[in-house]
C-alpha positions in Angstrom: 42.7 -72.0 -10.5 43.9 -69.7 -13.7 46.9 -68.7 -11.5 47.7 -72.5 -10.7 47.1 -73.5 -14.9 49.3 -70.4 -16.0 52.5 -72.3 -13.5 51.4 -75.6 -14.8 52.3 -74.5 -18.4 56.0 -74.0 -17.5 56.0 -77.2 -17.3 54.0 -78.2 -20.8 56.7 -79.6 -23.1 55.4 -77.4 -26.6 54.8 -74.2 -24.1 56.7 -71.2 -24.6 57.1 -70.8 -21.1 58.8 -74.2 -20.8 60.8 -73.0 -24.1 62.3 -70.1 -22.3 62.8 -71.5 -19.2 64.6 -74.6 -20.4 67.1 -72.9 -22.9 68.0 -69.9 -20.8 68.9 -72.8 -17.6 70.7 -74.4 -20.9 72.2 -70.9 -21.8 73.1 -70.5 -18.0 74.6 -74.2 -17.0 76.8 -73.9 -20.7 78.4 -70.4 -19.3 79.2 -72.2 -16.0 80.8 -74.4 -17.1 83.0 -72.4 -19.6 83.8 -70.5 -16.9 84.3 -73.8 -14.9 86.9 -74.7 -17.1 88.5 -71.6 -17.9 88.8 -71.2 -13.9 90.1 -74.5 -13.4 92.9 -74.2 -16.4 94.1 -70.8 -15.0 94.3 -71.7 -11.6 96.5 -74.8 -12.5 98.5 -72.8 -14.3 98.9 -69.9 -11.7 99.6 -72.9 -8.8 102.1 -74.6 -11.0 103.8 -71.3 -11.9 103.2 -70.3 -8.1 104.7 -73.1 -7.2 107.5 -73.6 -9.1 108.6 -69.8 -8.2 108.7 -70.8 -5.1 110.8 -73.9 -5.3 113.4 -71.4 -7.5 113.2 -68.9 -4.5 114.1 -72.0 -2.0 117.1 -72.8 -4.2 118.2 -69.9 -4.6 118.4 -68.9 -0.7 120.3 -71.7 -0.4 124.4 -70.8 -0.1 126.2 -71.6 -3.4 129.4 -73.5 -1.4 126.4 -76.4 -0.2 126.3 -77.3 -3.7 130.0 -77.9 -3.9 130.5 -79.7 -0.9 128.3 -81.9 -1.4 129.2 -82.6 -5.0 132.7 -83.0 -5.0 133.1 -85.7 -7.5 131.5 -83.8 -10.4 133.3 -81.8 -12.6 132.6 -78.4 -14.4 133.3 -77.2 -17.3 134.9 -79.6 -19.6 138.8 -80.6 -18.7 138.3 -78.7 -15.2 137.5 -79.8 -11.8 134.6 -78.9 -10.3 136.1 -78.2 -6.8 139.6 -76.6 -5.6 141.7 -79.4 -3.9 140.9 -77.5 -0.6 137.4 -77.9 -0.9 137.8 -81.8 -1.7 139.8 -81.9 1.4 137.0 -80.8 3.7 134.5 -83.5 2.1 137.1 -85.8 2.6 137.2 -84.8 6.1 133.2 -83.8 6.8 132.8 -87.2 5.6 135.7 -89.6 8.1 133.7 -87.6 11.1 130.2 -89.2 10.1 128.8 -86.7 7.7 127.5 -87.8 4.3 128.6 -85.4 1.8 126.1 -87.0 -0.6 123.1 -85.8 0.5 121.2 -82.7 1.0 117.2 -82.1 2.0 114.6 -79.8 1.4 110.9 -80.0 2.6 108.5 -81.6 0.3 111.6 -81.5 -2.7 113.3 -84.5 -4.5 117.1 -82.9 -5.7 119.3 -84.1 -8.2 122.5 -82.3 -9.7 122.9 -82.6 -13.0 126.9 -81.5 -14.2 128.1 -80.0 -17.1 128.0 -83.0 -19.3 124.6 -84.0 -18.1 125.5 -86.3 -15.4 122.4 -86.9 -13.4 122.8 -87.7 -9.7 119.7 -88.2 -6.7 120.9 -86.1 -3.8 117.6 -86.5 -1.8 114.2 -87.8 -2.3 111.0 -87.6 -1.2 109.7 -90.7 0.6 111.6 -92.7 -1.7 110.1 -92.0 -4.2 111.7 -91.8 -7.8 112.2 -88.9 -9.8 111.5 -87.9 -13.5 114.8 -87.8 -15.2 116.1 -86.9 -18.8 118.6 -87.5 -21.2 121.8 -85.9 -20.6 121.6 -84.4 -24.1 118.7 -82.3 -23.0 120.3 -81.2 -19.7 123.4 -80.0 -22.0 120.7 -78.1 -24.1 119.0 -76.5 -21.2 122.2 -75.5 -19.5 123.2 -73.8 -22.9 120.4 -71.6 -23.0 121.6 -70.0 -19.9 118.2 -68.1 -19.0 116.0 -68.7 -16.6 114.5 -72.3 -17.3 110.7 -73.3 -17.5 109.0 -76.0 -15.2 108.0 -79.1 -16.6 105.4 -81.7 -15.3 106.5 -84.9 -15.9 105.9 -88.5 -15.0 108.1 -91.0 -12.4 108.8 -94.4 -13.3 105.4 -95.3 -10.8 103.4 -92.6 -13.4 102.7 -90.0 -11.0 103.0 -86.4 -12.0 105.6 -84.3 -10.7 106.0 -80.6 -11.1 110.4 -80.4 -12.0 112.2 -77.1 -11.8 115.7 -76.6 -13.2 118.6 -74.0 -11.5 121.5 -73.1 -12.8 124.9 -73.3 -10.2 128.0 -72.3 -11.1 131.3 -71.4 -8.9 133.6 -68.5 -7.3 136.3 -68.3 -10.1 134.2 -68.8 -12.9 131.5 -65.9 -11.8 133.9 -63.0 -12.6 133.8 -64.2 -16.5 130.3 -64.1 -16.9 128.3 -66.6 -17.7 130.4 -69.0 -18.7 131.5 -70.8 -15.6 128.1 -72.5 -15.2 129.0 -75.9 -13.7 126.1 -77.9 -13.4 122.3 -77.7 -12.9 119.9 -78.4 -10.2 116.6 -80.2 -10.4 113.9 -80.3 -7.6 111.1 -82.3 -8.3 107.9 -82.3 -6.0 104.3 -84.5 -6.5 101.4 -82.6 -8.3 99.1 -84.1 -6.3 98.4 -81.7 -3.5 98.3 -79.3 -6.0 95.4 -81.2 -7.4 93.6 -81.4 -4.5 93.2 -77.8 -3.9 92.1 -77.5 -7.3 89.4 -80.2 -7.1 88.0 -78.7 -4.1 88.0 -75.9 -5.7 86.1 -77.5 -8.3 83.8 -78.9 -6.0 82.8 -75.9 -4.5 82.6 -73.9 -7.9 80.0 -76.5 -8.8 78.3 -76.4 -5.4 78.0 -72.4 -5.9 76.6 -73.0 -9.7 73.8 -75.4 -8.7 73.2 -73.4 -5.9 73.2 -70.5 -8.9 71.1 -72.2 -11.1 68.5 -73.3 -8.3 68.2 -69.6 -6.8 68.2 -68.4 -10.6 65.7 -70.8 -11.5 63.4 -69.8 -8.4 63.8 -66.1 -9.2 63.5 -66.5 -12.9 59.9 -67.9 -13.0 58.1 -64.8 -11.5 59.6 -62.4 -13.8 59.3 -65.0 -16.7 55.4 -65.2 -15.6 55.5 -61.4 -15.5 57.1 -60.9 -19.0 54.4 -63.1 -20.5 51.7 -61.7 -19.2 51.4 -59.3 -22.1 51.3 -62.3 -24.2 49.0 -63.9 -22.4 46.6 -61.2 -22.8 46.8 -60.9 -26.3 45.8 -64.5 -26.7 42.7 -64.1 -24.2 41.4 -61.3 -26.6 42.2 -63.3 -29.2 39.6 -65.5 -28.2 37.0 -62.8 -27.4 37.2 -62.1 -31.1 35.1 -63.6 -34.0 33.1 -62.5 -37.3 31.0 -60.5 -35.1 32.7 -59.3 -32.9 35.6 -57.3 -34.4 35.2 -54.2 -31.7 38.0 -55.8 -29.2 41.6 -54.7 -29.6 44.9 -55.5 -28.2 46.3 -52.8 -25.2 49.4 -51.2 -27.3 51.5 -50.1 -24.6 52.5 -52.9 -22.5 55.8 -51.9 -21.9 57.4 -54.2 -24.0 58.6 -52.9 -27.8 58.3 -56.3 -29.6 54.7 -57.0 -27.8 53.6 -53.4 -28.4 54.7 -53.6 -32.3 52.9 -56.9 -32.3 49.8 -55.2 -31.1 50.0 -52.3 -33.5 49.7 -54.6 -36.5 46.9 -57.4 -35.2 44.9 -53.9 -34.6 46.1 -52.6 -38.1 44.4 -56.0 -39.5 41.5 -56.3 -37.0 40.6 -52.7 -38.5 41.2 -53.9 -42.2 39.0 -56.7 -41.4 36.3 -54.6 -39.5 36.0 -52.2 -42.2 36.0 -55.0 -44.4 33.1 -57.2 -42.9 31.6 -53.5 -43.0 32.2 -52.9 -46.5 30.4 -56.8 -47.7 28.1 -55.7 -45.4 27.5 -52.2 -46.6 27.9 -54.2 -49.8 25.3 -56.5 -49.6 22.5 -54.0 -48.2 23.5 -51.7 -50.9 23.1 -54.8 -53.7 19.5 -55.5 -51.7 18.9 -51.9 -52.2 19.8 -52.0 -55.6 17.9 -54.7 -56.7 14.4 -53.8 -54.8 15.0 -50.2 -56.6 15.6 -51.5 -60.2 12.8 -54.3 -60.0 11.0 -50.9 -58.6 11.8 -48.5 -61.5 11.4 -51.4 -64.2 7.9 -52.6 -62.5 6.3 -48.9 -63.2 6.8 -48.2 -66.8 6.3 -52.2 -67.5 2.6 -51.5 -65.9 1.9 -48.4 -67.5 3.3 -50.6 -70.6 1.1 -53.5 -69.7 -1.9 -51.3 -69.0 -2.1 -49.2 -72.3 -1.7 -53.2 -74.0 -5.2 -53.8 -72.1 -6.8 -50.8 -73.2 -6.0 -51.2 -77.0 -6.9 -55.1 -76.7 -10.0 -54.0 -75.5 -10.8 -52.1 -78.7 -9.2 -48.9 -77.9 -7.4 -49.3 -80.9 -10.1 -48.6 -82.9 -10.3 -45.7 -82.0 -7.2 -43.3 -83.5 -6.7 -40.4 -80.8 -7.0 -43.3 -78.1 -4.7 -45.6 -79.9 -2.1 -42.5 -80.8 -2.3 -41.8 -77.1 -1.3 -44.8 -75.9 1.3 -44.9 -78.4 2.7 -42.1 -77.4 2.6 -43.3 -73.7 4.1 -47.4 -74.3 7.4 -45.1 -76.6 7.9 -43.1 -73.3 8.1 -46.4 -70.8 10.2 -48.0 -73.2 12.5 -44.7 -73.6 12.3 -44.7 -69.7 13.4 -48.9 -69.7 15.9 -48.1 -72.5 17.4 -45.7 -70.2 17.6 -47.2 -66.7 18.6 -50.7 -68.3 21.8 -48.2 -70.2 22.5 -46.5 -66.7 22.6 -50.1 -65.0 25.3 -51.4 -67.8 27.4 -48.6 -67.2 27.3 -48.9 -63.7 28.0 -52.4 -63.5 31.0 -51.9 -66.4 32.2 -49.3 -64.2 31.8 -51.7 -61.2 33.6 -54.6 -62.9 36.6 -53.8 -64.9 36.4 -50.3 -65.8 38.2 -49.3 -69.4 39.5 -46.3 -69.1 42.1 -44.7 -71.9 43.0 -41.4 -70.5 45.2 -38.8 -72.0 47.0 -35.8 -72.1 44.7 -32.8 -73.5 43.6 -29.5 -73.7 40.4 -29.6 -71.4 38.9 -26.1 -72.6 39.2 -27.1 -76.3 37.0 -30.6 -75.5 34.3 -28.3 -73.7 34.7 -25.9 -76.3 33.4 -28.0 -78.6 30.6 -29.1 -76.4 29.1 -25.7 -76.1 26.8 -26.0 -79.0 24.9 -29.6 -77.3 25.4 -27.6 -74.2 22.9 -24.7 -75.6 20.5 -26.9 -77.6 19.9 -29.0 -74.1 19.7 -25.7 -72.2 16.8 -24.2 -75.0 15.6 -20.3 -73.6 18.0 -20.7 -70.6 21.0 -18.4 -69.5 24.3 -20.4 -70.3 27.3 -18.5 -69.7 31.2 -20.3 -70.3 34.6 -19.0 -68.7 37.3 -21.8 -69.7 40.8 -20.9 -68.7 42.5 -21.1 -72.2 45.2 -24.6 -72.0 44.5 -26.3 -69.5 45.9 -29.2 -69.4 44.6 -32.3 -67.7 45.0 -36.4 -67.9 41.5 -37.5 -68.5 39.1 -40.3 -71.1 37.5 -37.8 -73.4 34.4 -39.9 -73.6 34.0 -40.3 -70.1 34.5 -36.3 -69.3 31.9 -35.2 -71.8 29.2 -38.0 -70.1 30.0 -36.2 -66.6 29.8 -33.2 -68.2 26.3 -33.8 -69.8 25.2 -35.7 -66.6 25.6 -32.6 -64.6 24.6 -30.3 -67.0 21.2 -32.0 -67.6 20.9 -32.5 -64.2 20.9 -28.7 -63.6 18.5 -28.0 -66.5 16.3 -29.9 -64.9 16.3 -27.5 -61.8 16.1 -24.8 -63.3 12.7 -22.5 -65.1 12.7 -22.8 -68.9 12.8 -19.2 -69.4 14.6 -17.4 -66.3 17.1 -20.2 -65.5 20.8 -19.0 -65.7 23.4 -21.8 -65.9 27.3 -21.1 -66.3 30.1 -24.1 -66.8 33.5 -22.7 -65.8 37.2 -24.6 -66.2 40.1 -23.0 -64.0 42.9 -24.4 -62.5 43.6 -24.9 -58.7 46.5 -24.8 -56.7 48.5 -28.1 -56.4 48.2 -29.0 -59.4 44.4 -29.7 -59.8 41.9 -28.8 -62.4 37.9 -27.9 -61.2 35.2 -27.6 -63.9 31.8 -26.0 -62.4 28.4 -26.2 -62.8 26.5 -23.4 -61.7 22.6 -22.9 -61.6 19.8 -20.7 -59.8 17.4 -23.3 -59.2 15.7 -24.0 -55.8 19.1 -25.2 -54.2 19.1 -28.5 -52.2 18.2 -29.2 -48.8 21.1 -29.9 -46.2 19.5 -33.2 -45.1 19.7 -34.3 -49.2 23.6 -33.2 -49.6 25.0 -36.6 -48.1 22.8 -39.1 -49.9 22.8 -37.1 -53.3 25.2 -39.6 -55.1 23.4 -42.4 -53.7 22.2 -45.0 -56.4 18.3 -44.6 -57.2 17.9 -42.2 -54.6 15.7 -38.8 -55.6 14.8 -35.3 -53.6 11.3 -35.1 -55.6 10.4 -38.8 -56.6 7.5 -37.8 -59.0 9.4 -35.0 -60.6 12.6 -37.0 -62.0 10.0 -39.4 -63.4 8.0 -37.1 -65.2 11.7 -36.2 -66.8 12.8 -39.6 -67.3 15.2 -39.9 -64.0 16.0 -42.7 -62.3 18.8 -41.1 -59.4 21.4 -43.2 -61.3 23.1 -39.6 -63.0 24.7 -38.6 -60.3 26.2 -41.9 -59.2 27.2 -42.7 -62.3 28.8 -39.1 -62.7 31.0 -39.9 -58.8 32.1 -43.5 -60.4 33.7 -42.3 -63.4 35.5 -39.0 -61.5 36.6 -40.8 -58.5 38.2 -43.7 -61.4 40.2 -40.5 -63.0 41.2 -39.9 -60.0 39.4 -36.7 -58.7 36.5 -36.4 -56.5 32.9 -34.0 -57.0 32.0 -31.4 -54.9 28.6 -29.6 -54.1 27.6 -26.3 -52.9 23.8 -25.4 -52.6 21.6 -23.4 -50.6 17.8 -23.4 -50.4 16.4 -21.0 -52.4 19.9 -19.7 -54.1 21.0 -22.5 -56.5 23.6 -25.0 -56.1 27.0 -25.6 -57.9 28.6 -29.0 -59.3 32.7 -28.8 -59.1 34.4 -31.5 -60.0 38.2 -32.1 -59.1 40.5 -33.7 -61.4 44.5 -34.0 -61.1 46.5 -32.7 -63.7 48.5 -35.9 -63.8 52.5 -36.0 -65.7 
């Protein structure tokens, strides 16, 4: 049944199988018959020029004296007879024992002899019919070109086309002075019409052999035009396998035809943009789901602890001064807590939106130069060493560099003991054209199965830790936003037990 519908659209007026088929048979039947006509116009012309040839060739086989004897009253050139008085004679006589000096025949030919001053006279004619004849004038003109004269087709008095072909006589005497004793002209004159019809059966069988052409053509041209679709056809019935959720099929790329293949290529080029983009929403959305649950999450806890420290007081802890100066102490740490998550969400979701970055052209070692004294205080007893590569020059938003800065650097104090912690910030330059500032510390390193969720929003290695020191897992995701908008990209390095190090990449830029 799918074989029989696939035929049945060659058929389908708006198919492009019936498309094909029907403007290559145009293509085809146009070319026949251009070459129809430009057979038919050639072979006229080679069976007139054949023809005529031969007529000339008939003529001229004929022996010059016939032409003399048996035009005896014309004259040649001007003021001279045609004829000697002895040729006159035996006319005279050829014609008192029964001959007729008039008249000479040739098979299938009408003849006329024309003399010098364009005198036309019928010496024999085919079935009686007449002959074309023109003005004397024109003969003289012919006969003064004194080359080889062209055919003409012309019409009788009846309408009928005749092929006429024109030769030259002349006589004995006048021969040894050249070309100037031309006497007279003949013209033989024959019907077209057999002519004709060998050239219409000619036609008929040329346009015999083209339907016969077009038929076979036609019979041999819908398998291979079936064939060639067939790539197309399979494109459209994955075309219908696909849909929002099912973005997994693709088209077969090497089908043996370029345009198909190349066709292919770039419906597989967008089904992958649009996987990866149904993947991203989706990503998108789970992540957004994610993000709200772990907000509402981080802003539920200190609003309870809040909330609960309200209780006590209205309960008449707050007559009581340690009590109340405890709880006070408790409800400003929430609210620094809220004050700082609800900071870290606005920056992320500035950074999400329509980030305003103005970056320029600096000396990166000076801007952390100046740093090092925050960089100290925030470390307190700590180790903090600093190798900056003097002038280096990078493309960067000062404001934004010294947050990823402090991010990273408070993220490592964090990790590290009070007392015996040794952290070290370096600036060098890389090859190609990159600039790396590292964080280095000898805390307790990270875990392997933390590394690939570290910059993840909310998300912490020791939950109750990072909110006894305020955290919320937002640092470090807000620290990858704002080096991956300059540009670069952050590295980490850590190993359980020996520390980890921060780097983070940014171009040098023009």
């Amino acid at each position: 049944m799918k074989r029989r519908g696939r035929f049945a659209d060659l058929f389908v007026m708006g198919s492009l199988k019936f498309q094909l088929l029907s403007r290559s048979l145009l293509v085809m039947s146009a070319l026949l018959l251009l070459i129809g006509v430009f057979q038919y116009v050639v072979m006229q012309k080679f069976m007139y020029q054949n023809k005529a040839e031969t007529i000339r060739n008939q003529l001229a086989a004929l022996p010059p004296n016939m032409w003399r004897s048996v035009g005896g009253d014309f004259q040649g050139p001007i003021g001279t007879p045609s004829f000697p008085k002895q040729e006159q004679e035996r006319n005279n006589n050829r014609a008192d024992n029964g001959g007729d000096p008039q008249r000479i025949f040739v098979s299938e030919l009408s003849i006329a002899l024309i003399d010098a001053s364009g005198n036309y006279k019928l010496m024999s004619t085919q079935n009686e019919q007449p002959t074309p004849q023109l003005p004397p004038s024109e003969y003289v003109a012919m006969m003064a070109k004194r080359m080889k004269l062209p055919y003409k087709i012309m019409n009788d008095a009846n309408g009928s086309e005749q092929l006429v072909v024109f030769h030259q006589i002349g006589g004995e005497p006048e021969r040894s002075r050249g070309n100037a004793g031309i006497q007279g002209m003949i013209q033989a004159s024959t019907s077209t019409a057999p002519l004709k019809d060998v050239l219409a059966q000619q036609l008929v069988t040329f346009i015999f052999l083209s339907l016969l052409a077009l038929i076979f053509g036609l019979l041999g041209f819908l398998p291979v035009l079936r064939r060639t679709l067939v790539p197309l056809s399979n494109m459209v019935d994955t075309v219908k396998q696909i849909d929002a959720g099912n973005l997994n099929e693709r088209f077969p790329a090497h089908q043996g035809q370029v345009e198909i293949d190349q066709l292919a290529v770039s419906f597989n080029s967008m089904l992958e943009r649009l996987e990866f983009s149904f993947e991203a929403e989706k990503e998108a959305k789970e992540q957004m789901r994610r993000f709200a649950a772990d907000a509402s999450h981080e802003l539920r806890t200190p609003l309870t602890s809040i909330h609960g420290f309200l209780e006590v007081l209205l309960r008449g802890a707050y007559q009581q001064p340690e009590q109340l100066l405890k709880a006070l102490k408790s409800m400003h740490g929430e609210s620094v807590r809220i004050n700082k998550l609800v900071e870290d969400l606005l920056m992320l979701a500035r950074l999400d939106r329509t980030p305003s970055f103005h970056k320029t052209d600096g000396v990166l070692d000076e801007l952390l130069r100046e740093m090092e004294h925050q960089l100290r205080l925030l470390a307190g007893d700590r180790t903090v060493t600093f190798r900056l590569e003097p002038q280096t020059h990078c493309l960067y938003d000062p404001d934004k560099i010294k947050q990823v800065v402090l991010n990273l650097f408070h993220n490592a104090v964090q990790h590290t003991h009070p007392e015996t912690g040794q952290l070290s910030l370096s600036l060098a330059t890389r090859e190609a054209g990159v600039v790396e500032i590292a964080i280095q510390d000898n805390g307790p390193g990270i875990a392997p199965e933390h590394l690939p969720h570290l910059f993840d929003r909310f998300y912490r290695i020791d939950s109750s830790r990072a909110r006894r020191s305020g955290g919320a897992g937002l640092g470090l995701s807000i620290t990858q936003t704002i080096v991956e908008l300059h540009g670069g990209m952050i590295e980490v390095e850590s190993e359980v037990g020996g520390g980890s190090t921060f780097k983070v990449l940014l171009p040098v830029g023009k």
